[in-house]
Every structure is written in C-alpha cells, then in structure tokens.
C-alpha positions in Angstrom: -6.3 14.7 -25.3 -8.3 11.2 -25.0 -6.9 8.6 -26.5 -8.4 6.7 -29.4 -10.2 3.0 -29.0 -8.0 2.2 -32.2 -4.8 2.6 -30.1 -6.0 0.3 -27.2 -7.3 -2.3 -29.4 -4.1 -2.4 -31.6 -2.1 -2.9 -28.1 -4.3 -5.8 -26.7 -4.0 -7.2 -30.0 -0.5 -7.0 -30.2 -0.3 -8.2 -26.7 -3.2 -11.4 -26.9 -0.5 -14.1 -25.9 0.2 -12.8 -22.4 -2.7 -13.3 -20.7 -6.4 -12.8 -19.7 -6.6 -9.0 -21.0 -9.2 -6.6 -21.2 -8.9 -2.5 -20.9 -11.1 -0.4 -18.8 -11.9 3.7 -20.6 -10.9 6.0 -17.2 -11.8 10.0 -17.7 -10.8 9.8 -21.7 -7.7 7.3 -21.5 -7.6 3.4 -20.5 -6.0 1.1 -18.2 -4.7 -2.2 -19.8 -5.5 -5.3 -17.2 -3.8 -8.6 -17.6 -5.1 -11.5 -15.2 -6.8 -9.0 -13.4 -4.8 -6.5 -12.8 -3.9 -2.7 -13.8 -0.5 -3.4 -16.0 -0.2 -0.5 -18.3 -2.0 2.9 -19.2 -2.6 4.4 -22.2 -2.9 8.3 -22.2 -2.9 10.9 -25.1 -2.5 7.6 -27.3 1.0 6.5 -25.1 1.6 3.4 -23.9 3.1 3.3 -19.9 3.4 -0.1 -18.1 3.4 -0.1 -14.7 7.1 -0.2 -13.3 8.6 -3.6 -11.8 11.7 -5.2 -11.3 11.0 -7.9 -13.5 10.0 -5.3 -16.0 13.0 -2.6 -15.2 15.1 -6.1 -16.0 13.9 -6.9 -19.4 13.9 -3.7 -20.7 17.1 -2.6 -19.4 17.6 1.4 -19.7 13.9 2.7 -19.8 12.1 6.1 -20.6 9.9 6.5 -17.3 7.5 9.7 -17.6 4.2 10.2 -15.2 0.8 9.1 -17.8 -1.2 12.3 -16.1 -0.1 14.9 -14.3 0.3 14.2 -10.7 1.3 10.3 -11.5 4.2 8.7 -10.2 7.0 7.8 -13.3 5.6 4.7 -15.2 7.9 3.4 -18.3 7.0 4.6 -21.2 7.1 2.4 -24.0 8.1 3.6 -27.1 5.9 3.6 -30.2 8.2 2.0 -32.3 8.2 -0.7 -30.0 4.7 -2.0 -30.4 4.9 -3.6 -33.5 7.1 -6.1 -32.2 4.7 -8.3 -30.3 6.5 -11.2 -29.3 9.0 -8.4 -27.3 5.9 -6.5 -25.9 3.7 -9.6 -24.9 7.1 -10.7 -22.6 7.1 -7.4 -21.2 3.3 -7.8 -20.1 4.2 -11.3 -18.9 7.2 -10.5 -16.5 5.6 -7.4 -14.8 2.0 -9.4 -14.3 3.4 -11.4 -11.0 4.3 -8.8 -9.4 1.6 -6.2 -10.0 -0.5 -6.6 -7.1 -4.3 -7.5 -7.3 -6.3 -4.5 -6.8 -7.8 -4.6 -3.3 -11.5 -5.3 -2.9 -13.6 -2.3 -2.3 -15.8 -2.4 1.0 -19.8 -2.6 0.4 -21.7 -0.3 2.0 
C-alpha cells in the first residue's frame, strides 16, 4: 500500500522547526531528508526514523520494525505521537548529526 502525499506533508509540517526538509516519493512511499540527509521513511502511511544513539536516547524504550520487507529495524514512531510537534521536531534534530551524508554517486 503507497502512502498518501497528505501523510508526508502533515509530518514535514509538523516537523518545519528542525531543519532544511524536503521528502523524496521512492516506489510508492517517501523518504523524509533533513539537511540533506535520509532521516525517516514513511511506508503504508507509518512513520520510521532512522535509528541513532542520540535518537534511541530521547525516546527511551522504542518500537523498532523494518519500513519494507528486507529492511533493517528502524523506530517506529507512533501515530499518536505526531501531533506533538515540538516532541517530534527534537527527535528529527538529535538524530540529524549523526545520520551520515549520503555518499556522492560516481559520473559515468
């Protein structure tokens, strides 16, 4: 099941404080970028952010469950949670440092 543009913009929305943020549609679902890069997922309308330290720290005991199948565990962030967007725009901000930036593709 794709998940719906509605969903995506109500998270970077909820989210505007944390960053430069823009989403990217992938094969139906989206990928949430803040400063450039990949900090959360959304798939079948569920919102994963890419696990940290930082992040694991904040949120204390977390929910982590693969966003497609053959994924490594990323946490998964209740619904509930995202109307609360002071709480979820520090969760973007403390796992940003230490995503890495994606690395640069070779030209051909």
């Amino acid at each position: 099941m794709a998940s719906k543009q509605e969903t995506v913009d109500y998270l970077l929305g909820q989210i505007r404080d944390a960053g430069d943020l823009r989403s990217l549609k992938m094969f139906g679902e989206y990928g949430i970028y803040c400063d450039e890069k990949m900090v959360a997922l959304v798939c079948d309308d569920m919102l994963f952010v890419k696990p940290t330290q930082a992040g694991h720290n904040f949120l204390g005991e977390v929910e982590e469950a693969p966003p497609y199948p053959g994924a490594k565990n990323w946490f998964l962030i209740p619904e509930d949670n995202w109307d609360d967007a002071l709480w979820l725009t520090e969760l973007i901000r403390v796992t940003t440092p230490e995503v890495p930036l994606p690395k640069k593709k070779k030209g051909k």
